[in-house]
C-alpha positions as CSV (number, residue, x, y, z in Angstrom):
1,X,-27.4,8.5,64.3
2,X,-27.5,5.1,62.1
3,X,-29.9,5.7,59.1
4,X,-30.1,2.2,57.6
5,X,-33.1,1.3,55.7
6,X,-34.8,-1.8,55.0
7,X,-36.0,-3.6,58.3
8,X,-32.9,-2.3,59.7
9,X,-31.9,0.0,62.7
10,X,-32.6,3.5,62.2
11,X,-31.7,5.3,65.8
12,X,-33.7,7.5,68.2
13,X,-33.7,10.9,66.7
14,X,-35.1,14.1,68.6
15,X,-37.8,16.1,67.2
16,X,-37.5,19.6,67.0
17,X,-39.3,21.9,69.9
18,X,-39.6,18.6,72.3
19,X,-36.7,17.2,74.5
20,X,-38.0,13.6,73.3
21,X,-36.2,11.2,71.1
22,X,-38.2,8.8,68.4
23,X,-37.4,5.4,67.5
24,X,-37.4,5.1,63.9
25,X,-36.8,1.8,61.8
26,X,-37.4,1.4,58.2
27,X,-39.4,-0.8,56.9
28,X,-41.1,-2.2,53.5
29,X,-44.3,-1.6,52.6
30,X,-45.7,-2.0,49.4
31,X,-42.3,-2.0,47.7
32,X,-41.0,0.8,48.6
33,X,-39.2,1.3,52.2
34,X,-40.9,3.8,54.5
35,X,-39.3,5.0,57.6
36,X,-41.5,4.0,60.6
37,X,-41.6,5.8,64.1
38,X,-42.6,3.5,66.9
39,X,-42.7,6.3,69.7
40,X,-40.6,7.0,72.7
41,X,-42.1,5.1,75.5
42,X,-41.6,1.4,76.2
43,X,-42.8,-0.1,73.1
44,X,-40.0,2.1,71.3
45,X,-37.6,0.6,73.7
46,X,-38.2,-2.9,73.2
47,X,-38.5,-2.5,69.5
48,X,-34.9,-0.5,69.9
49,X,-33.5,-3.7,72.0
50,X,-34.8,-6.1,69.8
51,X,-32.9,-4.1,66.2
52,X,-29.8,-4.2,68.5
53,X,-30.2,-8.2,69.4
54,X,-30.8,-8.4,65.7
55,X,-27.7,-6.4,64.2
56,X,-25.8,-8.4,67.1
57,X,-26.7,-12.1,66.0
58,X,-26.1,-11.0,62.3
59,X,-23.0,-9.8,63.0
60,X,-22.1,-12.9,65.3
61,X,-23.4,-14.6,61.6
62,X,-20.9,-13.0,59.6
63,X,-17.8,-13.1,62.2
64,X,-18.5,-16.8,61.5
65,X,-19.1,-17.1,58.0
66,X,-15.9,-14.8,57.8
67,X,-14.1,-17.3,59.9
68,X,-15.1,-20.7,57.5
69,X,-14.4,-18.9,54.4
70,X,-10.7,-18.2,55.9
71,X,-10.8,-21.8,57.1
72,X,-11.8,-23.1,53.7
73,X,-9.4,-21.0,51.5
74,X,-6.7,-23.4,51.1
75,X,-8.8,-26.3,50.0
76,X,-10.4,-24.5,47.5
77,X,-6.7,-23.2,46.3
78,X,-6.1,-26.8,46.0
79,X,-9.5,-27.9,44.0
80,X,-8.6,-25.1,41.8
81,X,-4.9,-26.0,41.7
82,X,-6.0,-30.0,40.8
83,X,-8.8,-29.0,38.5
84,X,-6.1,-27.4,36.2
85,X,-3.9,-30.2,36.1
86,X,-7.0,-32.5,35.6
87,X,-7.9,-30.0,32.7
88,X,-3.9,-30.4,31.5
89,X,-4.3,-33.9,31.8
90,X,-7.5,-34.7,30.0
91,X,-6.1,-32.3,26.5
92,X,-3.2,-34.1,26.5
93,X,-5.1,-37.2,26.4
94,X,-7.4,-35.8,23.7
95,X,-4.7,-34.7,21.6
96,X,-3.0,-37.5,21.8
97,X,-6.2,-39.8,20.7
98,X,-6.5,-37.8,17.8
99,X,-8.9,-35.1,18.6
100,X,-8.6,-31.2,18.0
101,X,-10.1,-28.1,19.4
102,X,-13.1,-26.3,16.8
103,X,-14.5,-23.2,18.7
104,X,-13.9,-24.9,22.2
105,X,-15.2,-28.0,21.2
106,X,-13.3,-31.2,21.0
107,X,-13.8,-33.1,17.8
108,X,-12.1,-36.0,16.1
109,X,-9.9,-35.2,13.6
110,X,-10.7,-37.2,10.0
111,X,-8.5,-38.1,6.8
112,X,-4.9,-36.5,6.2
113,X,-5.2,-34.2,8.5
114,X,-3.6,-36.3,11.1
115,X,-1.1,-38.7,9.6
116,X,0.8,-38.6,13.0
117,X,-1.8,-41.0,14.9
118,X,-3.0,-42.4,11.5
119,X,-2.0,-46.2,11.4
120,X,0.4,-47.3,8.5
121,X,-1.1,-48.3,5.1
122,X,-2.1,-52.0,5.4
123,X,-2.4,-52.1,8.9
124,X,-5.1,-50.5,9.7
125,X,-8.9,-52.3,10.2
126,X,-10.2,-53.5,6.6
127,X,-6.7,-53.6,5.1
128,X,-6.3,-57.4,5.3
129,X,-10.1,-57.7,3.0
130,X,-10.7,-59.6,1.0
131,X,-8.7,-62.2,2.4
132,X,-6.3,-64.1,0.3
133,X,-6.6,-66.7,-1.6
134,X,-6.2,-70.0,1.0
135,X,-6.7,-68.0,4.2
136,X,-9.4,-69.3,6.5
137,X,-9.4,-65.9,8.5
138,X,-8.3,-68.7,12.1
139,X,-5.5,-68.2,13.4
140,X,-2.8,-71.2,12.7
């Protein structure tokens, strides 16, 4: 006997003292799932046929979401795959510009504390003001 609850199959399940078999489902109501007999004649039947094309159609569902997630696995292994080495790519470039990590959050780095990327005294903008004496600021 299948005793699955919510809106799904339940089974025919005999009664004691009677050679009859019920059709029971269960079903929401209210909130709370309550096991609903729909008989043993015809109606029980079709309800019975109608659970089964159901469960068969959900299960044909599945089979074929199954089948695209096996169909799909590779390209996401390579997403993930280029993701990292676009992550790689874009601290190196950060790093490089000058920036630093603070509690996962880039941030440029100020003053001495990156004399590697720092441009050399007198080179730098502002160095070359005020201008000297005879220099029109054109170039020659």
């Amino acid at each position: 006997m299948l005793h699955k609850w919510e809106g799904r199959p339940m089974a025919w399940e005999p009664r004691s003292g009677t050679k009859a078999r019920y059709y029971y489902r269960g079903e929401r109501v209210g909130g709370q799932v309550r096991k609903v007999c729909y008989g043993s004649g015809r109606r029980a039947a079709m309800m019975a046929r109608q659970d089964a094309q159901t469960q068969a159609a959900r299960a044909k569902d599945n089979a074929a979401a199954q089948a695209a997630e096996v169909e799909l696995e590779p390209l996401e292994r390579l997403s993930m795959e280029s993701d990292e080495q676009v992550d790689l790519l874009m601290e190196a470039l950060l790093l490089a510009g000058g920036f630093h990590q603070h509690k996962g959050q880039w941030r440029k780095r100020h003053g001495s504390h990156n004399e590697s990327t720092a441009p050399a005294r007198g080179q730098g903008p502002g160095q070359d003001w005020p201008p000297k004496a005879g220099a029109t600021g054109r170039p020659a």
